[in-house]
C-alpha positions as CSV (number, residue, x, y, z in Angstrom):
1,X,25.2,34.0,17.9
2,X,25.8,29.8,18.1
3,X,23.4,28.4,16.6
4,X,22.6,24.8,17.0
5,X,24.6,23.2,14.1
6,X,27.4,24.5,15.9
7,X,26.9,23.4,18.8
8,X,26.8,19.8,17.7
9,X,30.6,20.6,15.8
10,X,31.8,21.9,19.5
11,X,29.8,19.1,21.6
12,X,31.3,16.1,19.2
13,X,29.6,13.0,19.8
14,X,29.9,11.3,22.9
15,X,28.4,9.4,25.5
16,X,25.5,11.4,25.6
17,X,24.9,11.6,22.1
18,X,25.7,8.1,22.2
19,X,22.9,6.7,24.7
20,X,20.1,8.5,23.4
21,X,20.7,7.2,19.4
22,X,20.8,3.4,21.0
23,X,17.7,4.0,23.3
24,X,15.9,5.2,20.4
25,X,16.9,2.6,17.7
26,X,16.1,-0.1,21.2
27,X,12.5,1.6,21.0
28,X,12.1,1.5,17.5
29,X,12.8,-2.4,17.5
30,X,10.1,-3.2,20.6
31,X,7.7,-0.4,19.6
32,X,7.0,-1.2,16.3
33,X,7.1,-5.4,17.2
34,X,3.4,-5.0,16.5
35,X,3.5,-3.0,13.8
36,X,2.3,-6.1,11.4
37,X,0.5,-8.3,14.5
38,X,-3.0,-8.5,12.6
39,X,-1.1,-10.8,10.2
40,X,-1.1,-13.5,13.9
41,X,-3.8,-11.9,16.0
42,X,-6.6,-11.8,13.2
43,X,-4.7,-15.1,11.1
44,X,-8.3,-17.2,10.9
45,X,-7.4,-20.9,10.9
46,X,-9.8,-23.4,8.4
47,X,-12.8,-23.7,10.7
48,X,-16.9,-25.2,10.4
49,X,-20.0,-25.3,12.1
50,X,-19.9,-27.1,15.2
51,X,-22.5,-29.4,15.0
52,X,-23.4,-31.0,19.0
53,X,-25.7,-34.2,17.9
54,X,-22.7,-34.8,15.1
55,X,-19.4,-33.9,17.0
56,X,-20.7,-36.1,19.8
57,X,-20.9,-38.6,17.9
58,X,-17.7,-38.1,16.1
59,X,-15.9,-38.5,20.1
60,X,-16.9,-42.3,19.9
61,X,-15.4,-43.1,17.0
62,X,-11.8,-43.7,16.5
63,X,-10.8,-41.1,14.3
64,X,-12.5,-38.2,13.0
65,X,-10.5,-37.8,10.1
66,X,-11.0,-41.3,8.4
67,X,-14.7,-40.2,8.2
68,X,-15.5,-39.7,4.7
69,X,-18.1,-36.5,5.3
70,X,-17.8,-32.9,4.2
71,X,-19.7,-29.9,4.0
72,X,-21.3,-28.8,0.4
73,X,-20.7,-25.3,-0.3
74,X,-22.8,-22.7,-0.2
75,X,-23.0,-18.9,-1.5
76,X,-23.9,-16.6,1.1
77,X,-23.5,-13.0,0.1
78,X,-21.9,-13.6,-3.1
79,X,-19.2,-15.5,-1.5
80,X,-17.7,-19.0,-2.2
81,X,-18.0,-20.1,2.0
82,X,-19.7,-22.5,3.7
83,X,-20.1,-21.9,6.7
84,X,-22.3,-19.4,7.3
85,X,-25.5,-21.6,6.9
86,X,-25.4,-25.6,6.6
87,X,-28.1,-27.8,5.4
88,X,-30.1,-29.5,8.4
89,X,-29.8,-33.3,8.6
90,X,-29.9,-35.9,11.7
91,X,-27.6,-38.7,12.9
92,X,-30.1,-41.0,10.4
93,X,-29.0,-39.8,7.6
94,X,-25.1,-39.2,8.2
95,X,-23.4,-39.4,5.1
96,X,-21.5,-37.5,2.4
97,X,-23.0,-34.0,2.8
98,X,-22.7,-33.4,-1.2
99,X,-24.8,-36.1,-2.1
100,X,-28.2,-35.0,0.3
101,X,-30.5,-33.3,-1.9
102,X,-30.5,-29.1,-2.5
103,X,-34.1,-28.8,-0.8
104,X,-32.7,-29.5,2.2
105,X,-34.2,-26.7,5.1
106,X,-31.1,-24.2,5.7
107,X,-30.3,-23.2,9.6
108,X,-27.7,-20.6,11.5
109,X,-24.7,-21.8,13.1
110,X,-26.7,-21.4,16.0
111,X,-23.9,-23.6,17.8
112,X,-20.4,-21.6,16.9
113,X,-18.1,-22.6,15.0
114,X,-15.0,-25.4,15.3
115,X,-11.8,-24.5,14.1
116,X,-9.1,-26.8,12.9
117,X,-6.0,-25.5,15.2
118,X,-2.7,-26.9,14.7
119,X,-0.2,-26.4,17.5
120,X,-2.3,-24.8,19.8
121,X,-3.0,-21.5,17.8
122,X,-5.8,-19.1,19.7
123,X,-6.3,-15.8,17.7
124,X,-8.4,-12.9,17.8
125,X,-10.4,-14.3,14.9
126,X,-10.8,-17.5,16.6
127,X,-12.1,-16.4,20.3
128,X,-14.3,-13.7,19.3
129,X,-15.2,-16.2,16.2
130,X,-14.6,-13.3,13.4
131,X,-15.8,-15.5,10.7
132,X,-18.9,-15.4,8.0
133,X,-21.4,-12.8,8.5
134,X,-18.3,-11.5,10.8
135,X,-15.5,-12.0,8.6
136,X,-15.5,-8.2,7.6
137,X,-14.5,-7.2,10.9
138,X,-10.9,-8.6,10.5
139,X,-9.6,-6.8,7.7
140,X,-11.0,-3.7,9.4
141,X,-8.3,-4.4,12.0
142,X,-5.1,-2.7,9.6
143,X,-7.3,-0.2,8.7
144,X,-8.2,0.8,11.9
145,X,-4.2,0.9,12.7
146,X,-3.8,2.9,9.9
147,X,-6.0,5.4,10.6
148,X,-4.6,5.6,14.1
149,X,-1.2,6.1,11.5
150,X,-2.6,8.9,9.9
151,X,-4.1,11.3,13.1
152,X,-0.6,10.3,14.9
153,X,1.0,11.5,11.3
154,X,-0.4,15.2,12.2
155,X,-0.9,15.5,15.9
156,X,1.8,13.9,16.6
157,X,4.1,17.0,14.7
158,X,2.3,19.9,15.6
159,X,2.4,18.3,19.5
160,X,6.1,18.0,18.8
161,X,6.9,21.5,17.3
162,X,4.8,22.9,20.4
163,X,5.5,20.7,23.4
164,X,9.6,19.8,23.1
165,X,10.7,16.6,21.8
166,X,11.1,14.6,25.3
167,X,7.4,15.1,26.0
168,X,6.1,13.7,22.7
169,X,8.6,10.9,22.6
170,X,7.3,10.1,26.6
171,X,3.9,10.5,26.0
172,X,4.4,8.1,23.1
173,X,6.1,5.5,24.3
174,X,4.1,5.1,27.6
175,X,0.7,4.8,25.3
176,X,2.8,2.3,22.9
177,X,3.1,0.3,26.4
178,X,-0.4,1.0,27.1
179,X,-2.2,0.6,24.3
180,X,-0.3,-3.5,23.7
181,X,-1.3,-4.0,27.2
182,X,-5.1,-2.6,26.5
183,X,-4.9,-5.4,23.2
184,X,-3.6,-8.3,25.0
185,X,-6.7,-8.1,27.5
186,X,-9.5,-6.3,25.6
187,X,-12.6,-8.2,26.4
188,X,-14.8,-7.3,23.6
189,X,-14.1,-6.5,20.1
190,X,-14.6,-2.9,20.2
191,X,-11.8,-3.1,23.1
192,X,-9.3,-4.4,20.6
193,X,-10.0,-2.2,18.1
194,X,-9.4,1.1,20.1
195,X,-6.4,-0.7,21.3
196,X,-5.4,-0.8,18.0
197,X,-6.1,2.8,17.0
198,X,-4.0,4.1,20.3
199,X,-1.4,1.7,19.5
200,X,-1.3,3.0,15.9
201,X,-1.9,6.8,16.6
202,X,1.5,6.4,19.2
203,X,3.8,4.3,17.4
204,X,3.9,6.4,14.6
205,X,4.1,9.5,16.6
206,X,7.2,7.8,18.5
207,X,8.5,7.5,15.6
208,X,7.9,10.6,13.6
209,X,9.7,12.4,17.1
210,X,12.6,9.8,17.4
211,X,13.9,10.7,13.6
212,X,13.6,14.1,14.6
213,X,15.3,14.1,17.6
214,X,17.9,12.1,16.0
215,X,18.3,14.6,13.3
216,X,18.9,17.6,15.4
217,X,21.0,15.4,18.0
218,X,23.7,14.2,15.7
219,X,26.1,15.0,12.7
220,X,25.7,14.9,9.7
221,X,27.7,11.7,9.2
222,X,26.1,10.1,12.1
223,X,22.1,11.1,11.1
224,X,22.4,9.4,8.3
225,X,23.6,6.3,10.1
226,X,21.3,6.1,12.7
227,X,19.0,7.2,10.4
228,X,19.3,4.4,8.4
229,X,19.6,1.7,11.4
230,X,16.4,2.8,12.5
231,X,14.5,0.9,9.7
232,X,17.3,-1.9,10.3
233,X,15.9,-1.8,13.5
234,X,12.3,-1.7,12.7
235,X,12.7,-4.8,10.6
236,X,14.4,-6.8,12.8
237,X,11.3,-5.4,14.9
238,X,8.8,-7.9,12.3
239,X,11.3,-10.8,12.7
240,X,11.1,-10.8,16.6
241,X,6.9,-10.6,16.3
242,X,7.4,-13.6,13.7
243,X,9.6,-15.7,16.4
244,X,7.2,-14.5,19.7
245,X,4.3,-15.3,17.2
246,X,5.5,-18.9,16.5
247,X,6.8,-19.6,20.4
248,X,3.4,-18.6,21.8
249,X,0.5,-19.5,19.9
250,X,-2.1,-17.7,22.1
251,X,-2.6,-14.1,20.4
252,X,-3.5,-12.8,24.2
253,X,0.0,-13.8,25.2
254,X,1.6,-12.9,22.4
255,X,0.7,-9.4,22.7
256,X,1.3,-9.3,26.4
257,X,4.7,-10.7,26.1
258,X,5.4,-7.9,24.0
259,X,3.8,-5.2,25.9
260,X,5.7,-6.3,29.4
261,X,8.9,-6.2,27.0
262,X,8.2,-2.4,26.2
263,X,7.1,-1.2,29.6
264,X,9.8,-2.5,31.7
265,X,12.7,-0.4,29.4
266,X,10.5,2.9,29.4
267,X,12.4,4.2,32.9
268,X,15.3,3.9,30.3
269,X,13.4,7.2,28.1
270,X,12.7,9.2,31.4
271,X,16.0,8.9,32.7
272,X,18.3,9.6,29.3
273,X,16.2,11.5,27.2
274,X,16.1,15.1,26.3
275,X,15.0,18.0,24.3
276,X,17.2,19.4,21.7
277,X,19.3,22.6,20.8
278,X,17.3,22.9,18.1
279,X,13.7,23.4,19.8
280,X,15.3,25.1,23.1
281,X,17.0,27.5,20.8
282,X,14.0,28.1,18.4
283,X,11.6,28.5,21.2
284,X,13.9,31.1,23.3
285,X,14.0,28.2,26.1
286,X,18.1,29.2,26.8
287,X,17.9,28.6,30.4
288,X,17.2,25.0,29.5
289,X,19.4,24.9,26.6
290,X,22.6,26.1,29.2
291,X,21.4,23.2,31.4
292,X,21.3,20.7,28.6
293,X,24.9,22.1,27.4
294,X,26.5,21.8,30.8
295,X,25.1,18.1,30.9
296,X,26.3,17.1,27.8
297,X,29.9,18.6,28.9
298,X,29.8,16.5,32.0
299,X,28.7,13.7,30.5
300,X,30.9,13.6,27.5
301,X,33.8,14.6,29.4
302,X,35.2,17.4,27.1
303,X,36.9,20.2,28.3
304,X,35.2,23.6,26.3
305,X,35.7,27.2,26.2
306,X,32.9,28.7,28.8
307,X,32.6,31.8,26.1
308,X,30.3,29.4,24.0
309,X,27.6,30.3,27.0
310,X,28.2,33.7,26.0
311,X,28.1,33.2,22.3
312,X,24.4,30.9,22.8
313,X,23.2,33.6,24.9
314,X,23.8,36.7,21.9
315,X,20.5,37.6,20.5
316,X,17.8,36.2,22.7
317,X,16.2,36.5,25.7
318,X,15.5,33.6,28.3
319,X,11.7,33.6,29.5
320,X,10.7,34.7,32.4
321,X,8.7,31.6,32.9
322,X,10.2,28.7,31.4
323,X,7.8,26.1,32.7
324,X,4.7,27.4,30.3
325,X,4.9,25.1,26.9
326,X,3.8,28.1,24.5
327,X,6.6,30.5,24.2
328,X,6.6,33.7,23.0
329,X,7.7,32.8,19.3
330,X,7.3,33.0,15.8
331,X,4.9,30.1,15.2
332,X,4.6,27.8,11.8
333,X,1.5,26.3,10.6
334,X,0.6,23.7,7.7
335,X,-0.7,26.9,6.2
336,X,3.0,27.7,5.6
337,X,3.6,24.8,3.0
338,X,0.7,26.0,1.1
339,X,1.6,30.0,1.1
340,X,5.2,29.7,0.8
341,X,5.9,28.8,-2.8
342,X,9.3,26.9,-2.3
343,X,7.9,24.8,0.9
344,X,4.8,23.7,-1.7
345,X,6.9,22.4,-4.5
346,X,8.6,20.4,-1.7
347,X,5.7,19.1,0.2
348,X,3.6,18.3,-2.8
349,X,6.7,16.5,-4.3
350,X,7.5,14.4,-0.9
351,X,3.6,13.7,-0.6
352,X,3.4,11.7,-3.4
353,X,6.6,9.6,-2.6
354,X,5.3,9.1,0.5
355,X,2.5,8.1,-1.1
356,X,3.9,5.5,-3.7
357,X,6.7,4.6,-1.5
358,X,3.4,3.4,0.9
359,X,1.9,1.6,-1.3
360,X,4.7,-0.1,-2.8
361,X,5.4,-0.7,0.7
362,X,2.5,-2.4,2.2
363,X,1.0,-3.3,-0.9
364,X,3.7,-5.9,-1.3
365,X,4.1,-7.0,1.9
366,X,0.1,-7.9,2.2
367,X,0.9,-10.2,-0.4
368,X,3.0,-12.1,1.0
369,X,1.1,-14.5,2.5
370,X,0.4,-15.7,-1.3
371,X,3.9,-17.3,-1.2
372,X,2.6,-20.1,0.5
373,X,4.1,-22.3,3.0
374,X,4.7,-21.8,6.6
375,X,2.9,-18.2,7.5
376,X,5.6,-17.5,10.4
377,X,8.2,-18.1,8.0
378,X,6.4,-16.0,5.3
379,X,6.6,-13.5,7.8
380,X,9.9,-13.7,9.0
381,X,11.6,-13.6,5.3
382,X,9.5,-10.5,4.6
383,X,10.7,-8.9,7.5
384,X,14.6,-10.1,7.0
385,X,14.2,-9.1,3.4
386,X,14.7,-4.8,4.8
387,X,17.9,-5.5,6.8
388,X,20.0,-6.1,3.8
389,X,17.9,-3.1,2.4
390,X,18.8,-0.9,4.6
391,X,22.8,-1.8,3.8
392,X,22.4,-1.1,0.3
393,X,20.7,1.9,1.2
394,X,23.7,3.1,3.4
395,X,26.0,2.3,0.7
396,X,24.1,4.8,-2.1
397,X,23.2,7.8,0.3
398,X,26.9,7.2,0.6
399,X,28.3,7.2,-2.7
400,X,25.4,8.8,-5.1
401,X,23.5,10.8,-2.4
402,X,20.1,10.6,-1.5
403,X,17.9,11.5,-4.2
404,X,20.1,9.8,-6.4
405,X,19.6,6.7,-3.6
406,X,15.9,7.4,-3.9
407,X,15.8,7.5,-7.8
408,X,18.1,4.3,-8.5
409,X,16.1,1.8,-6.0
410,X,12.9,3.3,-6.9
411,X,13.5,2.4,-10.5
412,X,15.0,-1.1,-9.6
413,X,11.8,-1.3,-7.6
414,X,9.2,-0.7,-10.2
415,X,10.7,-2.4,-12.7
416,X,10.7,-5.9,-10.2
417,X,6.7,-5.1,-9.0
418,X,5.9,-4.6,-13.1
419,X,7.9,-8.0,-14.1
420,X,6.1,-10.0,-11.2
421,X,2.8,-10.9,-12.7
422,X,4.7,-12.2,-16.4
423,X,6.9,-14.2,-14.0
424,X,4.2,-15.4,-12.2
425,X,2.1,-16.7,-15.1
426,X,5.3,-18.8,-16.5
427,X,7.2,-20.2,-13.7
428,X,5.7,-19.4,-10.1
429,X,9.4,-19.7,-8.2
430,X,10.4,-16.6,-10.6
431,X,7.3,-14.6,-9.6
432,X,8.1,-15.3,-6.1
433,X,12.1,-14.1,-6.1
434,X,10.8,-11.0,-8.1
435,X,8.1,-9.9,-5.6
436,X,10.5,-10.2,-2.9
437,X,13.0,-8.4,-4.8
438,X,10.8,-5.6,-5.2
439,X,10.0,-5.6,-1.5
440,X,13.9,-5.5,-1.4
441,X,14.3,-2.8,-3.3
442,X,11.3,-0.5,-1.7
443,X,12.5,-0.7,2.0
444,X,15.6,1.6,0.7
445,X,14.0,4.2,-0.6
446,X,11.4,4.1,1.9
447,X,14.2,5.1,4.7
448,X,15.7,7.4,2.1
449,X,12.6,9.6,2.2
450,X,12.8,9.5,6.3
451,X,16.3,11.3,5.8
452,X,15.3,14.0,3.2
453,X,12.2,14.8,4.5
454,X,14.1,16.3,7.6
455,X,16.6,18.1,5.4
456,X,14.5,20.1,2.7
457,X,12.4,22.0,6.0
458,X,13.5,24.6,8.9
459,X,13.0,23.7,12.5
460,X,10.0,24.3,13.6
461,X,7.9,23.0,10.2
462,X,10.6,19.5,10.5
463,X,7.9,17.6,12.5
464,X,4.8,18.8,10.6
465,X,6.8,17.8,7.5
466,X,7.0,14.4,8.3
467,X,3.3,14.3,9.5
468,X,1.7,15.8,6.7
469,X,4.3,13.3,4.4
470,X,3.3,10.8,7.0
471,X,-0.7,11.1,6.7
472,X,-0.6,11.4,3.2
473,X,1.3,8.0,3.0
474,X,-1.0,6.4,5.2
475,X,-3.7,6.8,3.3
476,X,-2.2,5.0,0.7
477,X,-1.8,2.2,3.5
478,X,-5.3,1.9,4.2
479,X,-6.6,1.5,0.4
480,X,-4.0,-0.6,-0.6
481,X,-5.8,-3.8,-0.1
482,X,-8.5,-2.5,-2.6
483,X,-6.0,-2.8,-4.9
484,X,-4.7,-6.1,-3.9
485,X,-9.1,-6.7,-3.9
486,X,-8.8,-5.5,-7.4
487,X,-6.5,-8.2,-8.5
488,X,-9.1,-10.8,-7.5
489,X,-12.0,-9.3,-9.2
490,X,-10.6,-7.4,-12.1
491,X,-7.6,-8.6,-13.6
492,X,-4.7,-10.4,-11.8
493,X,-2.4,-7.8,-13.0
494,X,-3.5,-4.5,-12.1
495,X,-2.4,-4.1,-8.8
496,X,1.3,-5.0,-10.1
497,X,1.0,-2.3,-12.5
498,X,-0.6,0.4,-10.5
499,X,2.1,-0.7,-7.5
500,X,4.6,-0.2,-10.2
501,X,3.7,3.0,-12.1
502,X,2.9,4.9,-9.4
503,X,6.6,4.2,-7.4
504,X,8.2,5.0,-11.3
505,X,6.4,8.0,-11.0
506,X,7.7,8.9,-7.6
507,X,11.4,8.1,-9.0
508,X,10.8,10.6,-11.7
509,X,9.6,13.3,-9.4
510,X,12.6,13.0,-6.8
511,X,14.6,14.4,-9.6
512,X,12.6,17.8,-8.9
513,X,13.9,18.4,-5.6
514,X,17.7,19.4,-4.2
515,X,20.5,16.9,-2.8
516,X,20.9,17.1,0.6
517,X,23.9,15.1,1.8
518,X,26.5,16.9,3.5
519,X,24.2,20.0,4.3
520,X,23.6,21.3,7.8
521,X,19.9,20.9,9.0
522,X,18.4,24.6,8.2
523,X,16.9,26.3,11.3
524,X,15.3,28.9,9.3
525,X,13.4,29.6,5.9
526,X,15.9,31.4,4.5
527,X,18.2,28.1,6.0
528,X,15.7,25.9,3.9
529,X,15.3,27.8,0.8
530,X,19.2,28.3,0.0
């Protein structure tokens, strides 16, 4: 009996190979464009009351600028803004706003708000005014995302396992399309915000599926390449959004131009991509797996012994009924990784790098707009700051292997994140160059875990791997601003050194779990467990 390892050795990789690997890294650079778009969409430029009687008067006068006046501030809530409520005054009084007495009556912004915009910048903050009393609502935004994250994270797996790779990665795709479209012209806030979730819940089952079908498409060589250009891809993904960003300063736009982009190269997925060997074989679908090998013949061009037809056929039965999506197989469950002792160890062990490699992750990158300076070039560098990552990653899963990969830039990355805040506090450059070292050093391992995670489980339990890896990592995501929140109210160096502990800790428990370059993708348990 051929099984589908084999079958990769006989097919080689060709065009077909070939087309699906680029369309797929093409995906993962438009999809996940928006990945970080709350950093432009909910950016919330300096802004105040608008004022009619006072603005009015501000139009006859030359400039409004050269007008000594300002705004005491005022604690609402516990919070150091002033905009919320302003004292009440007339065009009689007009003066320095600090020096009017304290007993002044209070009053609403019963007017809006005006907002300082440079270059034209209209955001999702700004038009549904997402400030004060309303401020809360834009950090729920990345939350929300993650959330959508972490039900993709499951769903997205278990759909996969039961449904055939080419659905999932379709349905995906077309609600990545669909869910930018549904941001760009959400009229309400609660609009946005399921946009948000869908777009979430899709792009990370798109991807979940895409490193799966990559996995069980190509060699071992080549996985790990592709592999590894995925995340290449996926940053230059955050440095397109920061140029798109900067170009068109209207969020709506933005996020159209995007959306478009994605929909117009879907007919691309429908025409080139397909299910695997791996799931046709597992799931006794052979009539479609001899019509997949007979396309990947003609399309490659090789000339094969027709025996292998023979060979794939030994020990299985085609269905009767190919077109019904539950087959008559042995079905896995997450209850499998808790009642088989070997996939535990595994799963527990991955769960928490996922977790700590998430944290680092995002934890790092939402600080980035402390750097100061331009926000689009913030952006931009802490998107350009993976690429190289992803080289020097390629370069150890290479020469030391992966968890050895994992272990090394794990360290290196702990070490950076726990020197930051001594930096900081002594020469604020030095601070800088170390926190973006340490978001350096985290993409690697990050795409490491992508490329184990596939290796350590059989077949049918690869995609619920990575989305029970996958929602345990996003919940790391989503509380990851407390900690950054913690910095500001507790101790400026606490998040550093929970970042940092916890990613040390991860490196230390990678050294519990098996190499896996060179090895063939298991198919079975017994596969996995040798």
């Amino acid at each position: 009996e051929m099984n589908a390892e084999e079958l990769k050795k006989v097919l080689g990789h060709g065009l077909f190979q070939k087309r699906i690997a680029y369309l797929l890294l093409l995906g993962a650079l438009i999809g996940t464009a928006m990945l970080f778009g709350s950093v432009f969409v909910m950016f919330t430029p300096p802004h105040r009351c608008y004022l009619p009687e006072i603005d009015a008067l501000f139009v006859e006068w030359k400039s409004f600028h050269n007008i000594s006046f300002s705004f005491p501030e005022i604690k609402y809530k516990a919070r150091n803004y002033r905009l919320r409520v302003i004292f009440a005054f007339t065009m009689f009084n007009i003066g320095p706003a600090n020096n009017m007495p304290t007993n002044r009556t209070l009053v609403y912004c019963d007017h809006g708000w005006f907002f300082y915009k440079s270059n034209g910048v209209i955001t999702a903050a700004t038009e549904f005014e997402l400030v004060c009393d309303r401020a809360w609502i834009t950090p729920l935004f990345p939350s929300i995302q993650m959330i959508g994250f972490m039900f993709g994270s499951i769903l997205g797996g278990i759909m996969s396992d039961r449904y055939g790779r080419r659905k999932v990665i379709l349905f995906s795709m077309t609600l990545v399309s669909a869910s930018m479209l549904l941001m760009g012209l959400a009229p309400t806030v609660l609009m946005l915000q399921i946009g948000v979730f869908s777009y979430g819940f899709s792009i990370i089952t798109r991807a979940v599926t895409a490193m799966v079908i990559l996995n069980e498409l190509l060699s071992n060589d080549k996985r790990r390449t592709f592999g590894i250009l995925v995340s290449v891809f996926c940053g230059l993904g955050g440095c397109v959004l920061s140029v798109v960003a900067y170009c068109i300063p209207n969020w709506r736009w933005m996020t159209l131009a995007i959306a478009i982009t994605c929909t117009a190269h879907l007919p691309l997925y429908y025409c080139f991509i397909r299910d695997t060997f791996g799931w046709l074989i597992q799931n006794k679908r052979i009539k479609s797996a001899e019509k997949l090998y007979k396309e990947v013949v003609r399309v490659n061009n090789i000339n094969v012994d027709e025996a292998l037809l023979s060979d794939l056929k030994l020990g299985t039965k085609p269905d009767d009924d190919e077109s019904n999506d539950v087959t008559k197989v042995e079905k896995f469950t997450y209850i499998d990784f808790v009642t088989v002792p070997f996939l535990r160890k595994r799963i527990l062990l991955l769960s928490f790098m996922w977790f700590s490699m998430n944290m680092g992750f995002y934890g790092l990158s939402f600080n980035t707009p402390n750097l100061g300076g331009n926000r689009f070039v913030n952006a931009f560098i802490s998107s350009v700051v993976e690429i190289p990552a992803q080289f020097l990653c390629f370069v150890l899963v290479k020469k030391i292997g992966c968890r050895m990969g994992f272990i090394s830039t794990a360290g290196a990355c702990s070490v950076c994140v726990l020197l930051t805040p001594f930096l900081q506090s002594t020469n604020q450059i030095a601070g800088v160059v170390c926190a973006m070292l340490g978001k350096f050093f985290i993409s690697a391992p990050f795409t490491i875990l992508y490329l184990v995670t596939g290796d350590l489980f059989p077949t049918m339990l690869r995609t619920q791997s990575y989305g029970a890896c996958s929602f345990i990592g996003r919940v790391a995501a989503i509380i990851v601003p407390y900690v950054l929140y913690l910095g500001k109210t507790v101790h400026p160096y606490l998040p550093y050194i929970v970042i940092g502990t916890v990613t040390f800790i991860s490196a230390i428990a990678a050294l519990l779990l098996p190499e896996t370059t060179g090895i063939n993708l298991p198919d079975t348990l017994e596969d996995a467990k040798q």
